[in-house]
N, C-alpha and C positions, 0 to 999 in steps of 0.2 A: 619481531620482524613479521609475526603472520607467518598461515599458513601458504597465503596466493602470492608472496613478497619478491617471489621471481617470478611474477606475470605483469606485463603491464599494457593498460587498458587505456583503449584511444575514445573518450566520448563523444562522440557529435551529439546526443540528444540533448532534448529539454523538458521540462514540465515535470511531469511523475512518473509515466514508467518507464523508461528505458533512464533517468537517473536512479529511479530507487534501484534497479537490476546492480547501475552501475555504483550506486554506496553500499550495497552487500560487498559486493567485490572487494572495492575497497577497505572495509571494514577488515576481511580476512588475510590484508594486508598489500592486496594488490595495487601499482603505483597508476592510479586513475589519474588520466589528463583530462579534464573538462575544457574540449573547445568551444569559445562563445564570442557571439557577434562582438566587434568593439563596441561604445557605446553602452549598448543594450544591454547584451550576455542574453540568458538566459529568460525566459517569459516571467517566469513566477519569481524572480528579484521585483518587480514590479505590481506581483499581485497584492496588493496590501492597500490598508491596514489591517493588521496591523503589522509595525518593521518594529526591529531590533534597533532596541534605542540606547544611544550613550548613558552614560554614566551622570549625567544633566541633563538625561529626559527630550534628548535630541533625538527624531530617527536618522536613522542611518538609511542606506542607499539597500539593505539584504531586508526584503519581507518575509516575515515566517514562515509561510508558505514554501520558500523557497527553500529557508535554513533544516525543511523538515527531509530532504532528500540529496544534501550535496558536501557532508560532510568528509571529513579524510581524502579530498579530491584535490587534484593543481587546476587553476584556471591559468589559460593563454587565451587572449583574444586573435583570434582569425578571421579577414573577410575570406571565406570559401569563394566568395565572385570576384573577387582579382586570380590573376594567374601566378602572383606570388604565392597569394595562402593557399590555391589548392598546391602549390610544391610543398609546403613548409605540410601540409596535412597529408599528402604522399609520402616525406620522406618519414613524419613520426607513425606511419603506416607500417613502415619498412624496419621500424623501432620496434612496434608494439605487438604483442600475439592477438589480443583480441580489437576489434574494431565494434562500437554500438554505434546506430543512428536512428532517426526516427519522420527521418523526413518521407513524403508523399512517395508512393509507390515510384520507383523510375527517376524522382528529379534527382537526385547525385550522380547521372551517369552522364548529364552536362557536363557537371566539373572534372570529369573522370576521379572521380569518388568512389563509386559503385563496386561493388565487389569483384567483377572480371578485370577491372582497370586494375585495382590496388592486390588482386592475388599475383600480378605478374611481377610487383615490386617484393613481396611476402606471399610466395606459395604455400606457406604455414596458416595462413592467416585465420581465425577464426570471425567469421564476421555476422553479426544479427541483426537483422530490418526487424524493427517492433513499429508494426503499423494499425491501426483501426481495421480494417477488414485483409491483411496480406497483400500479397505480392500478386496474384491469380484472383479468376472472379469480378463476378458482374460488378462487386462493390469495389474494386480494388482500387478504382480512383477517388474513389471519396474520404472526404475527411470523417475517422472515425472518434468522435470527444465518448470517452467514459458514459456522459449521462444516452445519451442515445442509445448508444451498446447496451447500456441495463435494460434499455424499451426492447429494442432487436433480438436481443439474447434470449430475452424469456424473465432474467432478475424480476423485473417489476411485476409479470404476471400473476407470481407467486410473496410478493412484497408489497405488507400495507394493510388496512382493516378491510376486515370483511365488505363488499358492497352491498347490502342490507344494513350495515349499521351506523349511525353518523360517522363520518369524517372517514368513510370506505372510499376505496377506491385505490390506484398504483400509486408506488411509493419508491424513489429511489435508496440507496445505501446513504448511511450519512457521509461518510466518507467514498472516495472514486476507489470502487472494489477490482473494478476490471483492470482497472488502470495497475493500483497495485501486486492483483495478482499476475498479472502480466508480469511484471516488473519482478517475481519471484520464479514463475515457469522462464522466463529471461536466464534467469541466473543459473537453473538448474542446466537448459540449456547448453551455455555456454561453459559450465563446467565438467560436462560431458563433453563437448568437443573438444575439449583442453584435453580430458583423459583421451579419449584417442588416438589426438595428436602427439602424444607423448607415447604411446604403445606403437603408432603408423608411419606418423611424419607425414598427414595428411589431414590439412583443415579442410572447415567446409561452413557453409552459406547457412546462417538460420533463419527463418520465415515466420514472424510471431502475429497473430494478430488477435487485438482484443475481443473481438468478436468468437474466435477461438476458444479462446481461454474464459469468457465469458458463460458460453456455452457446456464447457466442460468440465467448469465450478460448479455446476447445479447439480451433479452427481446424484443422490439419492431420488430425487426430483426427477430429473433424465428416466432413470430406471422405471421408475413407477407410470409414467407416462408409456415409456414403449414396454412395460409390460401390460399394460391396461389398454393403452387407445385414449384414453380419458387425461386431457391434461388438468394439472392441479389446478386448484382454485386459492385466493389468498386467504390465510385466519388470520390477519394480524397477530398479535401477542397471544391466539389461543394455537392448542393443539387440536388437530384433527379427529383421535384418537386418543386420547387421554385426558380427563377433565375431573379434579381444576387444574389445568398446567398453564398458566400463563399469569397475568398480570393484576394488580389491583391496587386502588389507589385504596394508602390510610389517610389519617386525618391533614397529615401533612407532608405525604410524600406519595410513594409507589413502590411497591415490593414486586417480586416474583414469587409464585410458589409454585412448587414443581410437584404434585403431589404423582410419585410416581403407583400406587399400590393402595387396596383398600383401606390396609392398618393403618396409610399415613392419611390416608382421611380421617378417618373417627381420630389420629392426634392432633389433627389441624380444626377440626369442628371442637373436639374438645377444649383447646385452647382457647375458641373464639366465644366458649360459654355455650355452643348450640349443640350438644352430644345426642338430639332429637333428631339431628339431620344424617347421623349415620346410620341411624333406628329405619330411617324411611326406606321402604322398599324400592322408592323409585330413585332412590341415592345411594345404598347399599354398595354395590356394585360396580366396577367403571361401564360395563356396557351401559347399564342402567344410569347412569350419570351423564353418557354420551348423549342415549338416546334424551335424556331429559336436560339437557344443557341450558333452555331458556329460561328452564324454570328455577335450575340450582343455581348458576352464576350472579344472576339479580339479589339472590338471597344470600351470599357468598360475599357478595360487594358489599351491601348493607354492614353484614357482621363486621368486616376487616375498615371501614370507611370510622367505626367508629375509637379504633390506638392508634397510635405515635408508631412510625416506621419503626424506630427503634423498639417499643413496647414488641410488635411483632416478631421481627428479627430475634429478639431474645428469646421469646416463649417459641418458637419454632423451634428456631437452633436447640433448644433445653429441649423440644420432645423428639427430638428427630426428625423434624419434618422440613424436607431439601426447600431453602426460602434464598433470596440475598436480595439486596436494595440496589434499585437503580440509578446509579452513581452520577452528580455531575463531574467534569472534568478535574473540577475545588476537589470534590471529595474521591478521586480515582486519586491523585497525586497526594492525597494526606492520607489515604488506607497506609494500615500497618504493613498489610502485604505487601506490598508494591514499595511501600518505603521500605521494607526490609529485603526484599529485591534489587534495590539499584537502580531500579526504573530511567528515573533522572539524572541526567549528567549536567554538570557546566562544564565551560569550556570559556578560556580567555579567545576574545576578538581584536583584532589591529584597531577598534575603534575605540577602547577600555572597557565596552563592554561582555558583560557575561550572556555567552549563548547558553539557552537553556535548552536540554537538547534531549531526545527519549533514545534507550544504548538499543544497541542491538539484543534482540531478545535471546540467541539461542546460547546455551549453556555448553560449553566442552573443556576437556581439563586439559588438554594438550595444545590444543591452539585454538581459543576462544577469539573471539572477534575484539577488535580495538576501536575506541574512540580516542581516537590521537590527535586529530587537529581541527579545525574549526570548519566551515564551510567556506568556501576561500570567497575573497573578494573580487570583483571583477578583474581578470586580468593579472590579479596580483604575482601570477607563477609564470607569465609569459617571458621575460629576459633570462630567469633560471630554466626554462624548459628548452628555448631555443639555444641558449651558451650551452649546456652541458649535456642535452640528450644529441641534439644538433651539431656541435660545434662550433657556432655562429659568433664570429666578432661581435664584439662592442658595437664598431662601425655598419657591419653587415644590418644588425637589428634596429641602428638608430636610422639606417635607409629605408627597410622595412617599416618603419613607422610612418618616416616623412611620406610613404607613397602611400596610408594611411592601410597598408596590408595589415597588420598588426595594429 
């Protein structure tokens, strides 16, 4: 059943993060309605290639993109701009404890949508705007996308090779971080308001914005800035303070080595056949390493440029010295660990094919999270959401259709 199995959650959003918010929920067994345009749905059904293809190499109409954040959910299609669907989105208001959305600062209080509208139907109501820059503020009309945020925030300032070295310069996250983590302070969020609602019998409005959350992931970074005055500057894959901790290519790949401490130097020179380099006085030491960093690193690269990632990874791992390979996706999903983890699920689809799907990551022994059902298909829960949470005749819904509200 889950732990969330008596909450249930009304989605208006789309894309990444107010879904991802809303497939945690889910996941913890909360009955997540996903509302989406008829038609349409949702934006990232469309973001592809590449889509989830049949069983004979057909795609189907779900791009992966989309199947990475809407699993365990019902879809119903709603147009919000007829005066039908905003009733039918009123009354599963007046059904649900929590309401997400993600539209532009202000535009759901056309439909009366908006929170002051729908607390009068659900004074309980817990409800969260997750918008690019909030509710308040100069920015608060504007569309906020992820990659922008990572410029605004600060992310990129501190993200990317050094600008002295080829290929320097800002660099976004490979994945939309803001977006995601939004999508997790979302969750926290609203499971906070649930707990007070349950101890008060009073919900209330949350105000999320990626710029926010952006801003407030930089955490160590933050700190050091305003305690300094002096904002960071980028090392790509080097450290600041500790050298060699960062990156290097062998003959046929890239490693990491983390060498955190003098001893795991002399075992990592020793390894690479050069035990002269820990001899040197201007290498001895990490200060002395820091300050000589142009000169050891080049000669660092040389040594490691000439084994086999694996050759490395082994003689590390054997002497102690903290190393690991920088994994493509192939070989993230074929590591022992992560296969020995669970990592991957399948999942059957209405179309015969298998969703291959990554579980929820957190571990608990009393009510861990569920991958129960697949990421739904357009619409596919709209006659069961409206007959059984609703009420609604056969006939009520096939007029609802004709009027193209549904």
């Amino acid at each position: 059943m889950g732990a969330l199995s008596h909450i249930r959650v009304l989605d208006l959003t789309r894309v990444l993060a107010g879904p991802w918010c809303a497939q945690t929920l889910a996941d913890f067994g909360a009955d997540v309605i996903k509302i989406e345009r008829p038609d349409a749905g949702d934006d990232t059904r469309h973001w592809g290639p590449p889509y989830l293809k049949t069983p004979d190499g057909e795609d189907t109409r779900e791009a992966a993109y989309y199947l990475a954040a809407n699993r365990n959910k019902r879809s119903v299609t709603v147009d919000i701009a007829t005066p039908e669907g905003q009733r039918i989105v009123r009354e599963l208001a007046a059904k649900s404890d929590v309401v997400l959305e993600n539209y532009k600062a202000g535009q759901l209080k056309k439909y009366g949508l908006d929170y002051e509208s729908l607390r009068e139907v659900k004074p309980d109501l817990v409800y969260c705007s997750v918008t690019g820059f909030g509710q308040t503020g100069p920015y608060a009309s504007r569309a906020g996308y992820d990659f922008i945020v990572q410029g605004i925030g600060g992310f990129m300032s501190i993200t990317g090779e050094r600008d002295a070295l080829p290929g320097g310069g800002p660099q976004k996250a490979g994945v939309a971080i803001a977006d995601l983590m939004t999508g997790m302070y979302s969750t926290i969020a609203v499971l906070t308001a649930l707990a007070h609602r349950d101890r008060t019998g009073v919900g209330q409005y949350i105000d999320m914005a990626l710029l926010d959350v952006q801003v407030a992931m930089l955490a160590n970074m933050n700190s050091n800035y305003l305690a300094s005055g002096k904002p960071p500057v980028r090392w790509g894959n080097a450290h600041p303070n500790i050298v060699p901790y960062q990156t290097f290519q062998t003959s046929d790949s890239w490693i990491i080595v983390a060498v955190g401490n003098d001893g795991q130097f002399r075992k990592f020179v020793d390894a690479g056949g050069r035990p002269d380099l820990a001899d040197d006085v201007r290498f001895a030491t990490n200060p002395e390493r820091v300050r000589h960093r142009d000169t050891l690193v080049p000669i660092l690269a040389e040594m490691v440029r000439t084994r086999t990632k694996a050759d490395w990874i082994g003689a590390l791992e054997a002497a102690g010295v903290p190393c690991g390979p920088i994994n493509d996706l192939a070989e993230v999903f074929d590591n022992e660990q992560v296969v020995a983890r669970g990592m991957q699920v399948d999942l059957p689809h209405p179309s015969g094919a298998t969703v291959k799907l990554v579980r929820n990551p957190i571990r608990m022994t009393e009510t861990p999270p569920r991958v129960e059902s697949h990421p739904p298909t357009l619409g596919e829960h709209t006659d069961a959401v409206l007959r059984d949470v609703l009420g609604f005749s056969d006939a009520q819904i096939a007029e609802l259709r004709e009027r193209r509200a549904i």
